[in-house]
Each structure stands twice: as structure tokens, then as C-alpha cells.
N, C-alpha and C positions, 0 to 999 in steps of 0.2 A: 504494500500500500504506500505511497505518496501522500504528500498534503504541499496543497498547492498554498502561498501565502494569503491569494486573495481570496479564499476557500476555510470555510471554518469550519468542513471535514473533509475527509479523506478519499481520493480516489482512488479506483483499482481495476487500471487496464491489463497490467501486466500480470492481471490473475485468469484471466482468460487464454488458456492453455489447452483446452480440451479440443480432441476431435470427435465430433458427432455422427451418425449415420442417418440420413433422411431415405425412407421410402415414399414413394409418391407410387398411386395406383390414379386410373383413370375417376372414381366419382360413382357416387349413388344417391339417389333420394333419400330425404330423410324419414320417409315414410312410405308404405305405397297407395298413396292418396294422389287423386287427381291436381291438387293443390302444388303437394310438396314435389309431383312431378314436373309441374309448371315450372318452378324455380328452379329446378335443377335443369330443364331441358334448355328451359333462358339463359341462362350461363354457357352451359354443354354448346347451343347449336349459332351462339353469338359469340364465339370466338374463329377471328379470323381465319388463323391456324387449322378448323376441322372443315370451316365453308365457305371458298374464297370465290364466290358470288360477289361482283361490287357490291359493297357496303349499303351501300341506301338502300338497294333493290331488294338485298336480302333481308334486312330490317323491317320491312314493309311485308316480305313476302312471311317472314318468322312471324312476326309480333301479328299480321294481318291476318293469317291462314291457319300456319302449323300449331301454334301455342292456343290457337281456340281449339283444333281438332285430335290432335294425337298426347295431349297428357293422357285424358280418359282414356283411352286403349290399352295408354303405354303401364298406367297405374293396374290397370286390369289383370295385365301381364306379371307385374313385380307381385301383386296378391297371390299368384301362381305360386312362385318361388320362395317368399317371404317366410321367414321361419322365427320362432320364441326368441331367437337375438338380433333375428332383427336382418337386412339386409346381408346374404351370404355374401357379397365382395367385401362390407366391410368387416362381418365376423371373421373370414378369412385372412383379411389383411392384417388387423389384431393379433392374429394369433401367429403370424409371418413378422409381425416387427416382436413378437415377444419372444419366440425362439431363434430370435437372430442376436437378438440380444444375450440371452443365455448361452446359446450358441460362443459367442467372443467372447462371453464371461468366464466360460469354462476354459478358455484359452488362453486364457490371460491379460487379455483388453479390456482396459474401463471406460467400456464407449456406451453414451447413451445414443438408444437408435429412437429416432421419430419416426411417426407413419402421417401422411397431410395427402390431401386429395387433392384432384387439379382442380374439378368443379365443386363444390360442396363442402362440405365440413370431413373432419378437421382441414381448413384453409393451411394453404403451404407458409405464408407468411405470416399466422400467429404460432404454428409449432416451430418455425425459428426463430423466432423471438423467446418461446417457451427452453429454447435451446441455449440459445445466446445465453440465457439468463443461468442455466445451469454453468458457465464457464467457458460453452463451445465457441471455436473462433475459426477451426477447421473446419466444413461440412462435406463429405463424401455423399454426394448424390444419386442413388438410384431409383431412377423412372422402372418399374416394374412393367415394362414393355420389352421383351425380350427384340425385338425384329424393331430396328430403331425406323421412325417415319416423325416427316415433318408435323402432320397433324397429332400426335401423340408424345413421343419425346422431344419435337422440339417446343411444342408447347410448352409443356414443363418448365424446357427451361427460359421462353419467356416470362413465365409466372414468377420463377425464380427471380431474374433479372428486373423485373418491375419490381416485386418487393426490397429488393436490394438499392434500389433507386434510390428510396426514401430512409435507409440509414445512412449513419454519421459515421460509422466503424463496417467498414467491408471487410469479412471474415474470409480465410482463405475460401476456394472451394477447387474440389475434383468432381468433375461432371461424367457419370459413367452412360454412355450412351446408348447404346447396343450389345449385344451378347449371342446374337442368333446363332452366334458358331464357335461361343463357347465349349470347349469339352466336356466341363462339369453339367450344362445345361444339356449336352446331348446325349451325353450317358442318364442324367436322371429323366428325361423324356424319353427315349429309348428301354430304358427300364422298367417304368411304368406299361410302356406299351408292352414289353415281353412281358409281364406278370400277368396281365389283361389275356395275354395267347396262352401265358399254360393255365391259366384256373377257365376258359370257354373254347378253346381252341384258335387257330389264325383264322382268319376270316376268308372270304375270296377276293377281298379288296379290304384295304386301309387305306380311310380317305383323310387326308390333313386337311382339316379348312381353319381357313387364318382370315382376319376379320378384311373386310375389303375397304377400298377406296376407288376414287374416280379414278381411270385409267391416264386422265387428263395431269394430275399429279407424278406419274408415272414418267410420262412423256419430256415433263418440266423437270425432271433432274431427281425425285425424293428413290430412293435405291431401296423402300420395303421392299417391291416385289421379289428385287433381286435375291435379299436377307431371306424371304420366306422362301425361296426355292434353294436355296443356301442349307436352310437349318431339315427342308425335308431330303435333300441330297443327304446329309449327314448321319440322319436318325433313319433313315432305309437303310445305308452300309452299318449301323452299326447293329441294325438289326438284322443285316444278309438278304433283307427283301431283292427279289428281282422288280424291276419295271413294271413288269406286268402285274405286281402286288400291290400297287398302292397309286392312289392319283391324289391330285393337290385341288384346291380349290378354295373359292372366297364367298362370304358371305354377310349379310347385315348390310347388303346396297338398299341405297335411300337415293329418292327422287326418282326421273328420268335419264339421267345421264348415264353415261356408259362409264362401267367400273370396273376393277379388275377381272381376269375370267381364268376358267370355268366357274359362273356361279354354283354355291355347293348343292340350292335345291333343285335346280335344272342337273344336274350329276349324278342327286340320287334317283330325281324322275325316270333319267336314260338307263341305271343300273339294270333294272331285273330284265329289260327285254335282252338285254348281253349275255344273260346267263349269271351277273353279280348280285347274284339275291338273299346274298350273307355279308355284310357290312358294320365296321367297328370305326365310328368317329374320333379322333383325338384334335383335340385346337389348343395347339404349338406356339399362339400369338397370344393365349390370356396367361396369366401367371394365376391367375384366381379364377374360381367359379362363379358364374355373374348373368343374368339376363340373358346375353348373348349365347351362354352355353348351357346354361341348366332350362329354359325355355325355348328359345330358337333350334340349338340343335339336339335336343335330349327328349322334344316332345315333338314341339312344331316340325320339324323335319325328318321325323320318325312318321309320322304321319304321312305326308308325301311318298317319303319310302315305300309304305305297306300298300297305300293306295296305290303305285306302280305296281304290284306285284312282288314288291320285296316280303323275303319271309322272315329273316335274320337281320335283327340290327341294335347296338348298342354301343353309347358312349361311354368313351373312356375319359374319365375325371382330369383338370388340371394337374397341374404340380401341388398348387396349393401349398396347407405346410407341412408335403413331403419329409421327413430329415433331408433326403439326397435335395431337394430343393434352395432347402436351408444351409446346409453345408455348402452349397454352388454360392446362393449368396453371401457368406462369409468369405469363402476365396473369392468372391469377386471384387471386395472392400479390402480384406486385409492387406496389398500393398500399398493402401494410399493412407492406412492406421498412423 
């Protein structure tokens, strides 16, 4: 501590020493009410970053259109999945920053890990603040987006950056950004999925579907697509699949535009008349189980499936808080401790 003369206490920069770890996951309502989906979809669908519609138009077209029509649906949907804690992205992400933190602790790191959401609560810039004040002045950031893309991790780390704006003391930071081809991530995804084949058998297809984007983003330079055929190149060999085992695909397109392809429900539609009428989903792109995966593709598109004529079909769960999960994420922080 110091004392400044014109100060008639004590200051303490030089006690800020700590490095921190932030998780950031994408966001979820705080309820699943038509309301509290309102305010979450307003944040979510009015950042530049996910919908780069000119601004005005999109404004008009959000606030005029979408946000009178699609919370009802969307709230409908999260009733689906909703469970006694409450929203399964952020029950899981809780329990993702708590064994990550045990995880170091057990290893000898006195790192407090935060978890902050892009949209929604916990906001990314009051849990660094909540940080800061524990002593942190390093921050290790990880966006829990494995396959880095501009509307997802670089968001993030806009979020980050704006809130940084407005302090006086800029604390270090290391920005981790992608990981699609990570080892640890391809063996604990790969893992998961050979568990899944010996307790039901292989399937006659494994279909990776990784969440989509406009193909238009693609085109402009963002290297998802690339990342996601990257990390299913890697989790095929390291599961010995041939070609002919397994296809890729995207899902969760919004509007009219054209978005990545093959869409996954047009995929599983085409399946059964091929003869691929036993199908095991895995989505490579969430770190958590969320909306996207436990409704879209665990019901809604099981459905599709069977009305093609599919007979056999069944997802396989995120990583979530795997151990192999968790241990991926400590080796992926501990060199910047």
C-alpha cells in the first residue's frame, strides 16, 4: 500500500496481482416467458456482429416485425427444455466455470475463474469488475465457442473491449480465440462419440451439425466454415471413420438468405430414401447443451427424421462438464497462468 500526501488514505495498485479466468458462453433468457425472451432476443438479434443488415433497416425490420412475433414461439420452445435450475446453458455453464476452477485448484493455481454471458446476465462487464475487485489485473479469456467466427467470438471480444473503454486501469489480457483443432478438444469429442458406439452400436451415418451462418459471411473472409470442417476432419480420423460414415452439416438458419450448406434438416429428410435410416447426431460447435441442441436437434429434427422414413436416430450430448472437457479447458489457460 502507498499513501499518496494529498490523500488521507491509502492506495493499492500494486496489490493487484492476480490472474483471472473468464468464461463467456453465448446467453439465455432469464426465464422462459414471452417477456424475458423479448429482452434477450433484443440484445441477441441487435448486435451488429450476428446481423449485418444496414443498421436502420434492420432496426425497423427487429423492433417492427421479429420482437412482436417470434419471443412467443421462441418462449414456447425454452418451456420445452426448461428444467428445476433453470435454463440448461446456464446450469451447465455453472457447473463448467466450477470445475474449472477446482480443476486449477487441484493443481496448484489460485485462479478465480468467472463465467459472464454475451447477451444477458451474468453481463461480461460487471463479472470483471467483480474480478478486478478480487485483485485480478490479468484476464485469460475464453469464449466457449470452440470453431472461432466473427459473429460469436468476435463479439465477445467487442463486449470485452467496450467495457474496457470505460476503465481507468486496463488489466492485462490473453484472448483465446478458437480451438477447433485443438487435441484435447478432439480427443474429448471423439471420445464421447466412441462411448455413444459401444453402449448403441455405430450408426450408418454420423452427422456433425455445427450451428450455421449466412454463407455471405463466409464469402467476406470469417474462416468458421473452414474451423468446422477442420475439427470434423479430425474427430473422423481419430475415430477411423471412413467418408462414407459420416457427413457435416449446418443448422438454426434464420430469414431468407442463403446460409451455410448442407442444411442438417434437409440431410436428415434425404437420409432414409439412401438407405441411412440409423442416425447419431453430435454438434461439435456448442460447448453446452442449449435450445439449439436439446430442442432443435434432439426432438425437432428427430421428427423430420422419422417422418422421412428414418427408423434409428439419436443425439449425442455436448461436452458439457465432461472431466475430458474440463481438463481440455485447463490446458487451454494454463500457459497464459
Amino acid at each position: 500500500m502507498a499513501k499518496y500526501s494529498g490523500l488521507s488514505k491509502e492506495v493499492g495498485h500494486q496489490t493487484r496481482n492476480k490472474t483471472g479466468v473468464l468464461l463467456v458462453n453465448l446467453g439465455t433468457p432469464e426465464a422462459p416467458t414471452t417477456a424475458a425472451v423479448r429482452t434477450y432476443l433484443a440484445e441477441f438479434l441487435a448486435d451488429p456482429r450476428v446481423v449485418e443488415i444496414p443498421r436502420l433497416i434492420w432496426l425497423m425490420i427487429l423492433h417492427g416485425i421479429i420482437l412482436r412475433v417470434r419471443p412467443a414461439k421462441s418462449a414456447a420452445l425454452y418451456q420445452q427444455i426448461w428444467t428445476e435450475n433453470g435454463s440448461p446453458l446456464m446450469d451447465i455453464s455453472k457447473k463448467q466455470a466450477k470445475a474449472l476452477g477446482e480443476r486449477l485448484s487441484a493443481q496448484g493455481y489460485d485462479v478465480p475463474v468467472g463465467l459472464a454471458m454475451r447477451y444477458g446476465q451474468p453481463a461480461i462487464e460487471p463479472v470483471m469488475k467483480q474480478m478486478q475487485a478480487q485483485g485480478v489485473d490479468k484476464f485469460v479469456i475464453l469464449p466457449l465457442y470452440p470453431q472461432y467466427s466473427a459473429t460469436t467470438t468476435g463479439s465477445v471480444f467487442d463486449a470485452i473491449a467496450k467495457a474496457l473503454s470505460k476503465w481507468r486501469y486496463i488489466p492485462s489480457l490473453h484472448f483465446i480465440h478458437t480451438y477447433h483443432d485443438n487435441p484435447d478438444f478432439i480427443d474429448a469429442l471423439a471420445d464421447s462419440i466412441q462411448q455413444d458406439f459401444d453402449k448403441h452400436g455405430q450408426p450408418k451415418k454420423l452427422l456433425l451439425s455445427y450451428h450455421g451462418m449466412p454463407e455471405r459471411n463466409l464469402l467476406l473472409g470469417d474462416p468458421y466454415y473452414c474451423f468446422c470442417m477442420k475439427t470434423t476432419k479430425l474427430v473422423a480420423q481419430k475415430l477411423g471413420l471412413k467418408e462414407s460414415d459420416y457427413v457435416t452439416s449446418f443448422q438454426s438458419r434464420f430469414g431468407k438468405a442463403k446460409w451455410l450448406q448442407p442444411y442438417t434438416d434437409a440431410t436428415l429428410e434425404a437420409m432414409p430414401a439412401k438407405g441411412d435410416d440409423d442416425v447419431a447426431v453430435v454438434c461439435p460447435a456448442f460447448s453446452a447443451d442449449c435450445l439449439e441442441t436439446l430442442e432443435e436437434i434432439a426432438e425437432e429434427n428427430r421428427e423430420v427424421f422419422e417422418e422421412a422414413g428414418g427408423q434409428k436416430y439419436r443425439y449425442i450430448a455436448a461436452l458439457n462438464d465432461n472431466p475430458k472437457h474440463i481438463d481440455m479447458m485447463a490446458n487451454l489457460v494454463k500457459p497464459y497462468l
